[in-house]
NUMAR-85306 format. One record per residue (C-alpha): residue in one letter; x, y, z. Coordinates in Angstrom, 1 decimal. Each point is the difference from the previous one (the first is absolute). Layout:
N
(A, (X, Y, Z))
...
//
This chain:
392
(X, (40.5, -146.2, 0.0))
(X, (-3.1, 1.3, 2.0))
(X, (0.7, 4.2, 1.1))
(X, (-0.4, 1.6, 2.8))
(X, (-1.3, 3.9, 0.4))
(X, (-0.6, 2.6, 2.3))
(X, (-3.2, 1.5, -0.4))
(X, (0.0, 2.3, 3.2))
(X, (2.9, 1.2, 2.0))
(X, (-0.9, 2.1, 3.3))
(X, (1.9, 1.1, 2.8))
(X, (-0.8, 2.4, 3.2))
(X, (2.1, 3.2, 0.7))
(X, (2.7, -1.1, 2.7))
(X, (-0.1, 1.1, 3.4))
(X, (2.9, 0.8, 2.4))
(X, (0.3, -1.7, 2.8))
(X, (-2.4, 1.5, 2.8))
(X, (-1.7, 1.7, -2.9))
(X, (-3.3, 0.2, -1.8))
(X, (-0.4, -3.6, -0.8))
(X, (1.3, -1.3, 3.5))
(X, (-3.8, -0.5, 1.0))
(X, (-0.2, -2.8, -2.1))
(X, (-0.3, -3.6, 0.7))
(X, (2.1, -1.5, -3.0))
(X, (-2.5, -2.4, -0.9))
(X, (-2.9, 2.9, -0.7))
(X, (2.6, 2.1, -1.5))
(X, (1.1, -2.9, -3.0))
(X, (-4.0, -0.3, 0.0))
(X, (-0.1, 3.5, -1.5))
(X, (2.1, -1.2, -2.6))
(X, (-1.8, -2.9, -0.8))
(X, (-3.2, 1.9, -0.5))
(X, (1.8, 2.6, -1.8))
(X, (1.1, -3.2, -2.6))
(X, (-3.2, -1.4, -0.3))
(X, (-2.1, 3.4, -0.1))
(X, (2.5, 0.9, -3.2))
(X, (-0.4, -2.9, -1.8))
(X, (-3.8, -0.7, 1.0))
(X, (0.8, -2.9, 0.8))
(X, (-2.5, -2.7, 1.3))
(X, (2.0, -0.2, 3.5))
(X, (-0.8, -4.2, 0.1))
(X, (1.9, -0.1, -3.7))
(X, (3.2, 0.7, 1.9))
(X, (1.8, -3.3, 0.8))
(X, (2.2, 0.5, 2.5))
(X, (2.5, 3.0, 1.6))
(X, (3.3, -0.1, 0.7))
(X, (1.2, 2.8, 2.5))
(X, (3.7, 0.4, 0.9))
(X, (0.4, 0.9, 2.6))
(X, (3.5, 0.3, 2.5))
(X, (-0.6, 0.6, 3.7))
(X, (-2.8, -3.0, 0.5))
(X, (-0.1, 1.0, 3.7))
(X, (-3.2, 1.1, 2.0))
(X, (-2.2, 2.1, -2.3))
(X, (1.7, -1.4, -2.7))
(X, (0.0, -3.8, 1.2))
(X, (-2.4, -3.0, -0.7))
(X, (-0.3, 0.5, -4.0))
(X, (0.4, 3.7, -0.6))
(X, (-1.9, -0.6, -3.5))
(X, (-2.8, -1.8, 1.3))
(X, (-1.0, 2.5, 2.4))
(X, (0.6, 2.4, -2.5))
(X, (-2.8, -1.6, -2.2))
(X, (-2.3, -0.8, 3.0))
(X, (0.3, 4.0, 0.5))
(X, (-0.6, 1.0, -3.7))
(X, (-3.2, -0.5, -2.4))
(X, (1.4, -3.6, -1.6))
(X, (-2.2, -2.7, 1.6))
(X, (1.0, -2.6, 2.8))
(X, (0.4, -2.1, -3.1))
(X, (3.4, 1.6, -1.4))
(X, (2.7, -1.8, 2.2))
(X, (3.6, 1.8, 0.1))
(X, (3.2, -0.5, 1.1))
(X, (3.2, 2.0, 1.2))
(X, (3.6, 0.1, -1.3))
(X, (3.2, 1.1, 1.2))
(X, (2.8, 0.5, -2.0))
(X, (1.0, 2.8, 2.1))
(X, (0.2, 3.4, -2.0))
(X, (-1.2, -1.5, -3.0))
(X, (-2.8, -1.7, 1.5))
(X, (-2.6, 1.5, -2.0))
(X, (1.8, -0.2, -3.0))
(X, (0.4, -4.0, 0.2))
(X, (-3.9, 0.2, 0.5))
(X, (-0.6, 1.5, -2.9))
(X, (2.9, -2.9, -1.7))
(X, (-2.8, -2.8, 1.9))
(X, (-3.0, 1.8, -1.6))
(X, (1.7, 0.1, -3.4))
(X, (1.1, -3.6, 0.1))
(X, (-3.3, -1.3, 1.7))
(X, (-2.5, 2.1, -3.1))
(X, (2.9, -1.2, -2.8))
(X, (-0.2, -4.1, 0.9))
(X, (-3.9, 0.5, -0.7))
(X, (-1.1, -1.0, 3.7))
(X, (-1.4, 3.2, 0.5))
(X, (-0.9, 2.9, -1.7))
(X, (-0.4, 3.2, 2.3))
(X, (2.3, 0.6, 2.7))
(X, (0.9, 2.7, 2.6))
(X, (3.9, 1.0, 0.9))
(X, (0.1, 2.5, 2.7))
(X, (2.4, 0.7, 2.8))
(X, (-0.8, 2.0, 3.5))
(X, (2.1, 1.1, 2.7))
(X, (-0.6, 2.3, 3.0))
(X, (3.5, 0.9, 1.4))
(X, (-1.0, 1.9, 2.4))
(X, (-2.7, -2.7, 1.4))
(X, (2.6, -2.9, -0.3))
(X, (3.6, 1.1, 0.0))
(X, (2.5, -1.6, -2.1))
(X, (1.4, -2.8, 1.6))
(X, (-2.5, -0.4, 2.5))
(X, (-0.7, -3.5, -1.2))
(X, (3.6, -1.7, 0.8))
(X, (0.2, -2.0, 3.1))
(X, (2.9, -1.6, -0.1))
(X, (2.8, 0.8, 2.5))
(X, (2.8, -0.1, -2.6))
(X, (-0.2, 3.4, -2.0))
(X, (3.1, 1.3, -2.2))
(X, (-0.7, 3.2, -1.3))
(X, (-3.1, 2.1, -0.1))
(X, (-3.3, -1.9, -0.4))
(X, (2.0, -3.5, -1.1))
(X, (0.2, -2.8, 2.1))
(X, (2.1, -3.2, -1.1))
(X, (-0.3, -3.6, 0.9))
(X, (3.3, -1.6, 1.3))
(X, (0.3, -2.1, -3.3))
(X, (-0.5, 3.3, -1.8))
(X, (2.8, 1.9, 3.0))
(X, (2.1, -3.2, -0.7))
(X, (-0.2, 0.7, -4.2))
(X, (0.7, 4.0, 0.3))
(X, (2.2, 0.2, 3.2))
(X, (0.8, 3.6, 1.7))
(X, (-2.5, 1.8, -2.6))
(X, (-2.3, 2.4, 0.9))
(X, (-3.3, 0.0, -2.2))
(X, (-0.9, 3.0, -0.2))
(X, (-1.6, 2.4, -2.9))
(X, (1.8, 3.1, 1.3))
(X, (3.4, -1.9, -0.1))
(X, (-1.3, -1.1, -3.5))
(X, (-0.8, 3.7, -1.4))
(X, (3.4, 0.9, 1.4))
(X, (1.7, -2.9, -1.6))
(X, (-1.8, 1.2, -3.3))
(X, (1.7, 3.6, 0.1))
(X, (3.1, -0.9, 0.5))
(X, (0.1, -2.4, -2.3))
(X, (-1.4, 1.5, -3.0))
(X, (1.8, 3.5, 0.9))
(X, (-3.3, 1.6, 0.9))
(X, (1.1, 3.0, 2.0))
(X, (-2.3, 1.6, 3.2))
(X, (-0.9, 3.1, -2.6))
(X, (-1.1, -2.1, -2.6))
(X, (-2.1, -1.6, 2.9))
(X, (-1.6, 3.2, 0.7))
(X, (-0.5, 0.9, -3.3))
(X, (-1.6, -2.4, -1.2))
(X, (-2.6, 0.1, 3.4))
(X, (-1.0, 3.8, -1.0))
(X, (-0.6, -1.2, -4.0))
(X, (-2.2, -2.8, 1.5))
(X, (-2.2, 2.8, 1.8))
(X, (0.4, 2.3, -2.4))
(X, (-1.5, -2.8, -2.6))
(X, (-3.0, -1.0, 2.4))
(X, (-0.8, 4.0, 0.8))
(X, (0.0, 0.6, -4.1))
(X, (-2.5, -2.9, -0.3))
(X, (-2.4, 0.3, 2.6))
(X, (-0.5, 4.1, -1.2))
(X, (-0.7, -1.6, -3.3))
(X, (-2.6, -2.2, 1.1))
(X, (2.1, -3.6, -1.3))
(X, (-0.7, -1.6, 3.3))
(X, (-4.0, 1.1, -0.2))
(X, (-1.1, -3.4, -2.2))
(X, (2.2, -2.2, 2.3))
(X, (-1.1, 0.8, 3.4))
(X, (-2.9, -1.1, 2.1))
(X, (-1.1, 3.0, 2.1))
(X, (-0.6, -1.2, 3.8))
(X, (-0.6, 1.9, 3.1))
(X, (2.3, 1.3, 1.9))
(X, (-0.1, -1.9, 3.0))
(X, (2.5, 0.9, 2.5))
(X, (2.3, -2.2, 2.5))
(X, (-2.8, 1.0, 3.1))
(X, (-3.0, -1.1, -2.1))
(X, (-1.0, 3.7, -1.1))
(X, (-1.1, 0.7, -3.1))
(X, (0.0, 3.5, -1.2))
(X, (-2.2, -0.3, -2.7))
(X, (2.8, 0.5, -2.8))
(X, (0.5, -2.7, -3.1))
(X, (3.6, -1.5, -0.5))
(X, (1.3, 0.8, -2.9))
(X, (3.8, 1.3, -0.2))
(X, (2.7, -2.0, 1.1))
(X, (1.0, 1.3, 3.8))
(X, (3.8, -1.2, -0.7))
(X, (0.5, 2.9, -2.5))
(X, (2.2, 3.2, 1.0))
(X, (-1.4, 2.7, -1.9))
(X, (2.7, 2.4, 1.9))
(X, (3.1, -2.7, -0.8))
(X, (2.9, 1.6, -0.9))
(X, (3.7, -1.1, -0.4))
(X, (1.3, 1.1, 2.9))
(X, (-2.7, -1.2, 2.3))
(X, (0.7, -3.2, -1.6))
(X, (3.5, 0.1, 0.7))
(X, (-0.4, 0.9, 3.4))
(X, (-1.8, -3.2, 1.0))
(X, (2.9, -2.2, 2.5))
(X, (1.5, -2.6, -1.5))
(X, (-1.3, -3.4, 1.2))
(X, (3.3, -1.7, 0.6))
(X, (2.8, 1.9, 0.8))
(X, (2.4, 0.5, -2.6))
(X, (-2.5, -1.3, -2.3))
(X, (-2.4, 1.8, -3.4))
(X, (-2.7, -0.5, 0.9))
(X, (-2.6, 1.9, 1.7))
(X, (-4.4, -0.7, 0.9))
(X, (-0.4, 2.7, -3.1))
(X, (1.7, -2.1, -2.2))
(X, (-2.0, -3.3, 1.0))
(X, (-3.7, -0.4, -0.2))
(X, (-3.0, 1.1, 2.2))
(X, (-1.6, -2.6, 2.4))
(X, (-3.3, 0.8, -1.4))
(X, (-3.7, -2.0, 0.5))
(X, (-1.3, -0.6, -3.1))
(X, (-1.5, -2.6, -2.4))
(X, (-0.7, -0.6, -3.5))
(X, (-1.5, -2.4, -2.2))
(X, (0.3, -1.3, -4.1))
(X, (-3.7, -2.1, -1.2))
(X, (2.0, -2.8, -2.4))
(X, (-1.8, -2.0, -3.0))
(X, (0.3, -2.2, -2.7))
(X, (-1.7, 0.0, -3.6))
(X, (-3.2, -1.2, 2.1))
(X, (-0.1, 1.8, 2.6))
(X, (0.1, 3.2, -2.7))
(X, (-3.0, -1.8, -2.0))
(X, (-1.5, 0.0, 3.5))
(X, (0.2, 3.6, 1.4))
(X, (-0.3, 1.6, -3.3))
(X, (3.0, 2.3, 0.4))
(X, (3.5, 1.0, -1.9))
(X, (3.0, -0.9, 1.8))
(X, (2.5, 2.4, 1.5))
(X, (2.8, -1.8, -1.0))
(X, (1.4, -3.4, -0.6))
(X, (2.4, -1.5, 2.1))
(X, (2.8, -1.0, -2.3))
(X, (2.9, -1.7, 2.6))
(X, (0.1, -1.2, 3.6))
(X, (2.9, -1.5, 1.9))
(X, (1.6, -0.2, 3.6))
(X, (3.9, -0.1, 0.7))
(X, (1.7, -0.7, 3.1))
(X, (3.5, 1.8, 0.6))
(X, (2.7, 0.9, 2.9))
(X, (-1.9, 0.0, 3.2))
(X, (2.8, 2.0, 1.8))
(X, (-0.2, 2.6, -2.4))
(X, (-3.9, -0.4, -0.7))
(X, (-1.4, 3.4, -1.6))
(X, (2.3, -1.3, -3.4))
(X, (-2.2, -2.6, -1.6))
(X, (-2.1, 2.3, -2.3))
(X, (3.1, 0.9, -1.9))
(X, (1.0, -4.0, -1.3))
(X, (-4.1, -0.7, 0.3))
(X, (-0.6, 3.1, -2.6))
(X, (2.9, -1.5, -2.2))
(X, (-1.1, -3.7, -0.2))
(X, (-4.1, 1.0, -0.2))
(X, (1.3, 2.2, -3.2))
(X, (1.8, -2.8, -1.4))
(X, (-3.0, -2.5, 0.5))
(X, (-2.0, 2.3, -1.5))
(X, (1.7, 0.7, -3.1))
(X, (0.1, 3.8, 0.9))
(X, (2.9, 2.7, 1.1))
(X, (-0.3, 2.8, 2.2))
(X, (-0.7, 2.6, -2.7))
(X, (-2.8, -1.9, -1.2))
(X, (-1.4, 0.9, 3.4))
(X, (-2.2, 3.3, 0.0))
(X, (-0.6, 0.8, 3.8))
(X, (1.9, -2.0, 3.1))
(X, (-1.1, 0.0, 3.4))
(X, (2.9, -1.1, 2.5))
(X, (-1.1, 0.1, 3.9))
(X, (2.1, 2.7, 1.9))
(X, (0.4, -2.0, 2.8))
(X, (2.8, 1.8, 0.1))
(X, (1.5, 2.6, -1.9))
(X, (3.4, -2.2, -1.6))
(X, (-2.1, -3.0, -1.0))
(X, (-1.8, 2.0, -3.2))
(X, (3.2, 1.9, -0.6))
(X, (2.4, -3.0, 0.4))
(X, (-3.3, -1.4, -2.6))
(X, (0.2, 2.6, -2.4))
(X, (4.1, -0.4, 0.0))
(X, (-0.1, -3.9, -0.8))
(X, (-2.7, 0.2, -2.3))
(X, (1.0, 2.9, -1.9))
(X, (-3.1, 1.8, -0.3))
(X, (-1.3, 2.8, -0.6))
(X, (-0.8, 2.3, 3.6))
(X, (-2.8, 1.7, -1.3))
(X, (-2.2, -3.5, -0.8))
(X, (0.7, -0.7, 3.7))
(X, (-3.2, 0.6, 3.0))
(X, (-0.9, 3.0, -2.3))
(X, (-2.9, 0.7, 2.7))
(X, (2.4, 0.2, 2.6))
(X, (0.6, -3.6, 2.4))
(X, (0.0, -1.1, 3.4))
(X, (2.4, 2.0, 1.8))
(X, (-2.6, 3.1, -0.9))
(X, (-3.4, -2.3, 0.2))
(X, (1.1, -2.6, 2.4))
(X, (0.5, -3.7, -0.1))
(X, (-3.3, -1.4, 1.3))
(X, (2.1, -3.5, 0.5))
(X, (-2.5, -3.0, -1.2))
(X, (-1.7, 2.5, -2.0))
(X, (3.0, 1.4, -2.0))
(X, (0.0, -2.4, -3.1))
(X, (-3.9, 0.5, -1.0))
(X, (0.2, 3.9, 0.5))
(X, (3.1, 0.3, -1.8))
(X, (-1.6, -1.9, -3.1))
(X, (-3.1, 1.9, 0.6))
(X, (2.1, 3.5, -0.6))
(X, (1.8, -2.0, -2.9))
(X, (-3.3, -0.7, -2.0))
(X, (-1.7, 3.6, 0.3))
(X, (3.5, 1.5, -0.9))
(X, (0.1, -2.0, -3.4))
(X, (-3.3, 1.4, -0.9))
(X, (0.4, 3.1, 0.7))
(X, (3.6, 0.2, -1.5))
(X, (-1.1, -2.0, -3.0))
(X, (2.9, -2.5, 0.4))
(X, (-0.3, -3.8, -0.4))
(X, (1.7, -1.5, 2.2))
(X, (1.3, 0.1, 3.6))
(X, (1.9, -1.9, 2.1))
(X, (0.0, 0.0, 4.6))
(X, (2.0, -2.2, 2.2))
(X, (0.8, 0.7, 3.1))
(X, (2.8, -1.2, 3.0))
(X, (-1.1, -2.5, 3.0))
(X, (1.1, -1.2, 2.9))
(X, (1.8, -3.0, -0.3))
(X, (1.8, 0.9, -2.9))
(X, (-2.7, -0.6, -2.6))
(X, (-1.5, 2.6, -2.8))
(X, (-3.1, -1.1, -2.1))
(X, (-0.2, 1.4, -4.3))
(X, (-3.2, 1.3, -1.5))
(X, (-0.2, 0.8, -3.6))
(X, (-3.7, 1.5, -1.3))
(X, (-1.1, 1.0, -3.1))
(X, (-2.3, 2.8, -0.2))
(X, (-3.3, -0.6, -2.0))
//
């Protein structure tokens, strides 16, 4: 069977919400990224066949085909068309599953996966309409009310569901927020981030710009300690969890160029990695953050592999019991797990997520000298998508 591989993996810092990226249209910002891809490869921008952006929030800034005003704002010519996915937090990360599949069936060769989303610019949620909503940011239909009566959809309700039922107490919570800093602060002092991020200019929410490069991820508490962690209120009373142990609402985006054995012949370059497994699972809906647990299980299965085959994992810290509750199920090993620190430290850029977290994945392999790594991630709706890369 035809292979896929990554032969450039970039991301920008993340930037708080109000902070040094809120300047930014999302469309010029992703453009960065696309540049960033094409200037590392050296690519010939017309060789890239298409771009696939995930993207969650398609509201104003964000609306009309997010990736095709992306590449209208970059350096790839009017003739590169693109189109926009949502598949909610792992929106980018099923874009990168659509490159993969469209460069292995031969139809084309070079292909862009990228993911944007300005948090700040579009709040989450700001897209639903519909009068019915159940729960933070969900809305049902009354066929869908009808199927799940009385429930409320909600990711909070669904973290909360996760603690309790895997016995994950409020200190482990915490604990495990203040690692996740102390991981990211560790790796951005010794420069592991440097290869992966696109510096852009600071760009404030009033249009200023004072003249600095973004570089560090804004989400990071260099000052986080255990107890100022602990201190954070609890989101639901009576409840474990707290916004310290969930992740950042962050602007970002991020971006993986993906090829086949052509499209290598073509550009002249070695491969990053090769992408050895791809799937999708649905799960509970109610419950929701749980799918990456039976996904990470059946995509080991399918690909004749167990977990301690696995070098490196990267599980989204949507919030903090889901890669806990992960590491329980799976039975693996803590220290293989977001070993640059995750998204409760440097955010949760939404649409953007699944690319960036791969893009941390493939420098980490290189510069641990480990072969394989593994990311998958919760979503709304009760879904979790399963990447499996080699490093080359």
């Amino acid at each position: 069977m035809p292979e896929a591989f990554i032969v450039a993996a970039a991301r920008t810092a993340g930037g708080r919400r109000n902070g040094r990226l809120a300047g930014w249209h999302p469309a010029d910002l992703a453009a960065q990224v696309l540049n960033a891809l094409v200037d590392r490869t050296g690519a010939d921008p017309a060789l890239v066949e298409d771009v696939i952006m995930g993207c969650v929030d398609q509201a104003g800034e964000q609306s009309s085909n997010i990736a095709r005003n992306a590449v209208l704002a970059s350096k790839l010519p009017e003739s590169v068309p693109a189109t926009s996915v949502d598949r909610q937090c792992g929106s980018s990360q099923q874009a990168l599953h659509f490159a993969a599949q469209a460069v292995m069936s031969g139809t084309m060769d070079i292909v862009i996966a990228a993911g944007v989303e300005s948090m700040t610019r579009v709040p989450m949620g700001m897209p639903v309409t519909l009068p019915l909503k159940n729960g933070l940011g969900f809305y049902v239909s009354p066929l869908m009310a009808k199927r799940y009566p009385d429930v409320q959809f909600s990711q909070f309700t669904g973290a909360e569901m996760i603690a309790r039922n895997y016995g994950i107490e409020k200190d482990e919570l915490d604990r495990y927020a203040l690692e996740s800093h102390k991981r990211a602060i560790a790796a951005t002092q010794a420069g592991h981030f440097e290869r992966e991020i696109v510096p852009v200019t600071v760009r404030m929410a009033d249009g200023t710009e004072p003249g600095e490069q973004h570089t560090v991820d804004e989400g990071i508490r260099f000052d986080a300690t255990l107890e100022s962690i602990a201190a954070v209120k609890l989101i639901a009373e009576g409840g474990r969890c707290t916004a310290a142990t969930a992740s950042q609402i962050c602007d970002g985006a991020s971006g993986l160029m993906v090829v086949n054995e052509r499209g290598l012949k073509t550009l002249g370059v070695e491969p990053l990695a090769r992408i050895r497994h791809m799937s999708v699972m649905g799960h509970d809906p109610v419950i929701m953050l749980e799918a990456p647990l039976p996904a990470t299980q059946r995509a080991l299965k399918k690909a004749g592999m167990k977990i301690s085959d696995i070098d490196l994992y990267e599980v989204n810290e949507a919030f903090a019991p889901v890669p806990l509750a992960w590491l329980q199920t799976l039975d693996a090993d803590p220290a293989r797990l977001n070993v640059n620190g995750g998204a409760i430290a440097l955010g949760h850029p939404l649409g953007a997520s699944g690319t960036k977290l791969m893009t941390t994945l493939v420098h980490a392999l290189g510069q641990r000298g480990k072969r394989y790594g593994l990311q998958t991630m919760c979503e709304g709706g009760g879904m979790a998508n399963v990447t499996i890369v080699e490093r080359l």
